[in-house]
N, C-alpha and C positions, 0 to 999 in steps of 0.2 A: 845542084841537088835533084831535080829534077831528071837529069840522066839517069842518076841513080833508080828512080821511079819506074822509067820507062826501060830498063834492063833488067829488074826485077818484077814487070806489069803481072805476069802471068801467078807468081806466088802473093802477091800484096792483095788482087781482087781476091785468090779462093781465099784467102784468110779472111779478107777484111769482109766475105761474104759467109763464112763461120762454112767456109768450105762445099760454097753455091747452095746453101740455104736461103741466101738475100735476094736469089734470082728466082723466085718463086713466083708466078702471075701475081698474085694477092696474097696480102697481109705477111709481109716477109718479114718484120720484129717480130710478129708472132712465131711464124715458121724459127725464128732465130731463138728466141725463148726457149722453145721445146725442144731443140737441139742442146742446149743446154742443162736441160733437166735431167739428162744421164751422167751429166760427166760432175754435177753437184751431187749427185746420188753416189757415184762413185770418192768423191770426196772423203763422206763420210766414213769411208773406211781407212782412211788415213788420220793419223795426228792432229789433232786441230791445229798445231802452229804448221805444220806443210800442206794441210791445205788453207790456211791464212794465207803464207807466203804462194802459193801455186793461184788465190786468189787474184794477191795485189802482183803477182808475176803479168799474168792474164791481162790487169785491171791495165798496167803502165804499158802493155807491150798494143792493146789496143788504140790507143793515142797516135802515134806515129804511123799504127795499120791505116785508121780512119783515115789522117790527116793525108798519108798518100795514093790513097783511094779515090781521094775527094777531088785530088790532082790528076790524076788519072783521067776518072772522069768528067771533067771540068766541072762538077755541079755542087754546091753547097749542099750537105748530107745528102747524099743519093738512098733512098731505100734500101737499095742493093745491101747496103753497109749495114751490116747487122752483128759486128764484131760490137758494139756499145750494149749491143740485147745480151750478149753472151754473157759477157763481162758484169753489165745491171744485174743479172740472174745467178750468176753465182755469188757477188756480193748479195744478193737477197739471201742464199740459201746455205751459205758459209757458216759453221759450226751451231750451224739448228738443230734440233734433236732427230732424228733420223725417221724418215718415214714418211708414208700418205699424206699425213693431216699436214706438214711443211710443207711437202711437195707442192701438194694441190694448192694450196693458201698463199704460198710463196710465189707460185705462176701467176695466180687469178688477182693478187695484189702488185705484185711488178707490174701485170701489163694496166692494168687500173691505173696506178702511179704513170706511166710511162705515154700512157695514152691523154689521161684529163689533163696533166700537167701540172698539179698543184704548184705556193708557192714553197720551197723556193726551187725547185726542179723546173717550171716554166722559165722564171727568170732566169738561169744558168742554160735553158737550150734556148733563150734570145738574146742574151748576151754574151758568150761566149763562142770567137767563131775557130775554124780550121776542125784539126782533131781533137781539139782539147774541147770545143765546145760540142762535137757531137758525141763524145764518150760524156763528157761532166754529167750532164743531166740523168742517164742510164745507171752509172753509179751512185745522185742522189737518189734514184728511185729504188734500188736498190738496198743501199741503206734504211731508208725509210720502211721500207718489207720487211728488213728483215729486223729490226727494231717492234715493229705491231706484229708478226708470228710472233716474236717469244712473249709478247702480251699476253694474245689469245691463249697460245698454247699453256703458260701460266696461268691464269684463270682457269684454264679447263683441267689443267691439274689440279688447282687447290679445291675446285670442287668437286 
C-alpha cells in the first residue's frame, strides 16, 4: 500500500495540503479554513442535497488523503495536513442560510471548536489515530458550528 503512496506522493501532499495552503510558515488550519470559505460560499448556489453530497464527497475522500499524508510524511498529523480544516469548514457551513453573518460566525466558531477542543471533539483527536482520527475531530467541529449558527441565526430572526 504504501507504494501506492509513494507513486502518487506528489498529488496526495497538494491535496491533503488543501492545495499547499498547509505549507504556510504559521497557522496553517487557519490558512486551511479560509481556503475554504469560498468554495462553501459557492455551495450555496447549488441544491442543498448536491452540496450535502459534494460535502460528505469532500468529508470521506479526506480520510484516505490524511491517512496517506500522514505516511508520507512519517509524522502523526502533520500541520501541513489541512484537508480535515477544509472538510470541518464546509460541514460547518453546508446548507446555512447564505451570507456574511454564517460566513463570518461559521469560521470564527469552527476555528474556536477546532482550536479549544471541547468534549467530544478533544476526545476523538486523542483517541482516534491514522486518517480517520485527524479528519474525525474537524468534522465534529464542524458539526457542532454548524448546529449553533442556525441557533444564533434563529434567534436573530425571531427577533
Amino acid at each position: 500500500m504504501s507504494n501506492f503512496f509513494e507513486r502518487h506522493r506528489k498529488w496526495i501532499l497538494l491535496a491533503a495540503s488543501g492545495g499547499g495552503l498547509g505549507w504556510m510558515p504559521w497557522m496553517p488550519g487557519t490558512f486551511g479554513s479560509l481556503g475554504a470559505l469560498p468554495v462553501g460560499a459557492l455551495f450555496w448556489l447549488l441544491p442543498s442535497s448536491a452540496a450535502v453530497f459534494f460535502t460528505l464527497l469532500i468529508a470521506l475522500l479526506s480520510i484516505p488523503l490524511a491517512h496517506g499524508a500522514q505516511i508520507l510524511l512519517q509524522r502523526p498529523d502533520p500541520g501541513c495536513i489541512v484537508i480535515d480544516e477544509i472538510a470541518g469548514m464546509l460541514l460547518a457551513l453546508v446548507t446555512l442560510p447564505p451570507g456574511w453573518l454564517s460566513l463570518s460566525l461559521g469560521f470564527a466558531l469552527f476555528r474556536a471548536f477546532d482550536i479549544l477542543k471541547p468534549w467530544p471533539i478533544g476526545w476523538l483527536d486523542r483517541n482516534l489515530k491514522g486518517g480517520l482520527g485527524i479528519v474525525a475531530d474537524d468534522l465534529a467541529a464542524g458539526l457542532a458550528t454548524n448546529a449553533l449558527v442556525r441557533m444564533v441565526v434563529a434567534v436573530l430572526s425571531a427577533g
